[in-house]
C-alpha positions, 0 to 999 in steps of 0.5 A: 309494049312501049316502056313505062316509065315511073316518076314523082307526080307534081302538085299541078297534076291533082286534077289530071290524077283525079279523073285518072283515078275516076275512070279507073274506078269506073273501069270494074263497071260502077254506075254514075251514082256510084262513082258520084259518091267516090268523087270527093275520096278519089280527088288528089288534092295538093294537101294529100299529095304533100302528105303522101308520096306519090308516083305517076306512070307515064306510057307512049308519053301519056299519064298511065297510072299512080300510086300514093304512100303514106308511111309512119315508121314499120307500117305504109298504107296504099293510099291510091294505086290507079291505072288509066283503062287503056293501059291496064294489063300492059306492065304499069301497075308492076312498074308502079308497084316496084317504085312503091315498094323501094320507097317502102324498104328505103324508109324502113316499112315492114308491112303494107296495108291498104283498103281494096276495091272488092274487084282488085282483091285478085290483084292485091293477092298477085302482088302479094297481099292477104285479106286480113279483115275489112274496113268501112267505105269512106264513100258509100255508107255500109260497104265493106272494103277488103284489108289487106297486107304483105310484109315488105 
């Protein structure tokens, strides 16, 4: 397995990290109808990625995954936490996930939340979290997300 390496992202890498997180998306098999209503809540742009802090994963010298905080005080919310296709299962997730939480427990976060995609629930819990009710989709009218939490 090549090293992963963890990094802040960079303003001029919005695009790149949008159609990351596309086909990340796309990857728990959506159709194009589908992924045509996530577009514009999966678009990074400038003006979230310098209200958020956002970290790129980069593997064998390609953008690999990402991960955005936003923090307010005891409480972070999981903005976006994408890993290219090609890459899953091969440690970027984790890698992303550790930079997180250090950023999490240097700004003094005792609680993580976040929005999960129905099919990443598995993974949330692996990492620690717990389904504590649900939220409605920013992008598909009537659909239920997951909420989920951990303590940090």
């Amino acid at each position: 397995m090549a090293e992963v390496t963890v990094r802040r992202a960079r303003l001029e890498e919005a695009g790149v990290l949008t159609e990351l997180s596309m086909r990340a998306k796309a990857s728990w098999g959506y159709d194009e109808a589908f992924m045509t209503q996530c577009r514009d809540e999966l678009t990074l742009t400038p003006a979230k990625m310098q209200a958020w802090t956002v970290w790129v994963a980069e593997c064998d010298g390609a953008v690999a995954g990402m991960i955005a905080l936003a923090a307010d005080g005891d409480d972070a919310e999981l903005e976006d936490f994408m890993v290219e296709p090609a890459f899953q299962g091969r440690g970027v997730g984790a890698a992303l996930m550790a930079a997180f939480l250090d950023e999490c427990r240097a700004r003094g976060a005792r609680r993580i939340s976040v929005d999960a995609d129905p099919h990443a629930e598995p993974i949330y819990r692996k990492l620690g979290f717990v389904t504590v009710g649900a939220s409605p989709s920013g992008s598909i009218p009537g659909r239920m997300l997951p909420r989920m939490r951990r303590s940090v």
